[in-house]
C-alpha positions, 0 to 999 in steps of 0.5 A, a space after each residue: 535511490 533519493 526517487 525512493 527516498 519518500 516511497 520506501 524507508 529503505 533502513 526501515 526494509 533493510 533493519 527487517 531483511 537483518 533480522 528476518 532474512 532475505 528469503 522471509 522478507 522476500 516472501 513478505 512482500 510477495 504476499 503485501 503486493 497481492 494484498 495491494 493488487 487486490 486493493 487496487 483491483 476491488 477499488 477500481 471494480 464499478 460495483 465498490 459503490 454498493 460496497 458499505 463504506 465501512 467495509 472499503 476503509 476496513 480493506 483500506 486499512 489492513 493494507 495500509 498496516 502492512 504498508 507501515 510494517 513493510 516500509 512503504 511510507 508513501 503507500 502507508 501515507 496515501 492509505 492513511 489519508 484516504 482511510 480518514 477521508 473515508 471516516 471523517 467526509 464520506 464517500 464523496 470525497 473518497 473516490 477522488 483520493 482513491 484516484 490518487 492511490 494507483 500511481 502511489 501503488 505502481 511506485 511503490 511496486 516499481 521501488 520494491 522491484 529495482 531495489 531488488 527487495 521482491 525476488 519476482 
């Protein structure tokens, strides 16, 4: 649990398994791991550099608000950043904290697996 501590806020994700219900939350977080795979996958596809800016930080993003309802604050944080980064230095110095997003990601996944909060 304290290895979670920095990626999820597990009061955060219990306080809406309450209200919601396991299966509800579950399902909600069934749809946020798509969304962040997706992210993941569309951000390392060679072409995202013919890709807009704008249209990288508006999928930055709706990611990043569902990393912040959900709980997943090191994900929420990462996301942030590179959606700041993104507006304020151009895409530059984006790529390089997109690099830094994949471990993020596949902690954040790995948290939500052990602590039982995704059913698959």
């Amino acid at each position: 649990m304290k290895n979670q501590k920095n990626v999820l806020d597990v009061d955060r994700i219990t306080e809406i398994r309450d209200s919601l219900g396991s299966v509800v939350l579950a399902g909600l977080f069934e749809r946020y791991l798509k969304e962040g795979d997706s992210l993941l996958d569309n951000l390392s596809n060679s072409e995202i550099s013919k890709e807009p800016l704008k249209d990288v930080i508006a999928e930055v993003h709706k990611v990043a608000g569902s990393a912040a309802v959900l709980g997943t604050i090191e994900m929420h944080a990462k996301l942030q950043l590179i959606e700041t980064v993104g507006k304020s230095e151009g895409s530059e110095n984006i790529r390089m904290a997109l690099n830094e997003l994949e471990p993020v990601w596949l902690r954040t996944k790995s948290s939500l697996h052990k602590l039982g909060f995704v059913i698959s």
